[in-house]
C-alpha positions as CSV (number, residue, x, y, z in Angstrom):
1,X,0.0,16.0,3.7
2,X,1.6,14.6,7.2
3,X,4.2,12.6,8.0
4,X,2.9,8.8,7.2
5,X,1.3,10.5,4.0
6,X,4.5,11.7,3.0
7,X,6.7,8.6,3.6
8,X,4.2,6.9,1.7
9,X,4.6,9.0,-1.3
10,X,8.2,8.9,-0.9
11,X,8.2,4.9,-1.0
12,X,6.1,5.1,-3.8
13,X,8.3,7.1,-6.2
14,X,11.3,5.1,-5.0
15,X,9.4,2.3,-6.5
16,X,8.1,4.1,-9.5
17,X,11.5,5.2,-10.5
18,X,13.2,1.8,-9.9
19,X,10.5,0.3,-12.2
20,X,11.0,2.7,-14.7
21,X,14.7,3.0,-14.8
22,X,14.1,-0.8,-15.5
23,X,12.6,-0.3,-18.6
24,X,8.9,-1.9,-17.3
25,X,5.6,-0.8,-19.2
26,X,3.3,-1.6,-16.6
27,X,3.9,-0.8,-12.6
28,X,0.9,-2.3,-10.1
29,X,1.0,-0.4,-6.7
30,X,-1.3,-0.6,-3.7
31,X,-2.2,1.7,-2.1
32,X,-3.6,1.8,1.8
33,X,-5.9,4.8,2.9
34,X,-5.0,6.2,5.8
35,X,-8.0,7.5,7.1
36,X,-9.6,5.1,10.3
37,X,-13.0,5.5,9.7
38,X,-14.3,4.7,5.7
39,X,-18.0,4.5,6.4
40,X,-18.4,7.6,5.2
41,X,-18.0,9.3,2.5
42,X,-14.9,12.0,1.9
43,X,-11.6,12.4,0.5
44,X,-9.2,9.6,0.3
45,X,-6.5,10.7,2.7
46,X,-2.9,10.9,0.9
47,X,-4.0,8.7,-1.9
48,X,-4.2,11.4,-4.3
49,X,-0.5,13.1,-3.9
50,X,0.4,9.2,-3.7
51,X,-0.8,8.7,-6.7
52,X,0.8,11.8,-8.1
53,X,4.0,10.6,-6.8
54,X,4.3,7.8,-9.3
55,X,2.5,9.8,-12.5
56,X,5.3,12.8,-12.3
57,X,7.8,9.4,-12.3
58,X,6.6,9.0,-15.8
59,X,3.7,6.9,-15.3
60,X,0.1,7.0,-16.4
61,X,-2.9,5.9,-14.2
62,X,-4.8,3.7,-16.5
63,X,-6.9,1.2,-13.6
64,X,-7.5,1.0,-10.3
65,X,-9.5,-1.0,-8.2
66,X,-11.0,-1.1,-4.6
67,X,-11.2,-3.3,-1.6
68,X,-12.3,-2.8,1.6
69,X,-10.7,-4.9,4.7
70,X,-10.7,-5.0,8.6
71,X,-7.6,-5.0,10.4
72,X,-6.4,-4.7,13.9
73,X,-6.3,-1.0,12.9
74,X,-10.0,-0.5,12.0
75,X,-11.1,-0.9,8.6
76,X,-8.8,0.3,5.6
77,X,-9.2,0.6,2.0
78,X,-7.0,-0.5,-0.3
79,X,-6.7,0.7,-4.2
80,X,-4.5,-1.4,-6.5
81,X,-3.9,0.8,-9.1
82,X,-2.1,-0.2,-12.8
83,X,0.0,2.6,-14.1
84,X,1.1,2.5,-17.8
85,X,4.5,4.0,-18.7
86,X,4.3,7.1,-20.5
87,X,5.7,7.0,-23.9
């Protein structure tokens, strides 16, 4: 994983473990690919150790959802994923 990749992670389990710490149930995170090009199809650069991240904070993946967006970067997707805290 390189250097944005792993920044990324690392702001994600920041926020993971703030929200737990808390005492929330239910954490929603975005997540932005950072591959340029999505017309095709391939791994999901990042998001999977991202996602990772904020399970091994105590969370659970239990939705996620997909948008795809044009921005003065190229085009990007974005997941919105709802964790679940793990009991």
């Amino acid at each position: 994983m390189g250097f944005i990749n792993n920044a990324k992670a690392g702001k994600a389990t920041d926020e993971a473990r703030k929200a737990y710490t808390e005492g929330h149930g239910v954490l929603v995170y975005k997540f932005i690919e950072a591959n340029k090009t999505s017309a095709t199809t391939a791994p999901m650069t990042g998001i999977g150790e991202q996602i990772q991240a904020v399970e091994a904070e105590g969370w659970a993946l239990a939705n996620m959802a997909a948008a795809e967006s044009k921005t003065l970067g190229g085009e990007r997707i974005g997941l919105v994923c709802l964790f679940r805290r793990r009991v």
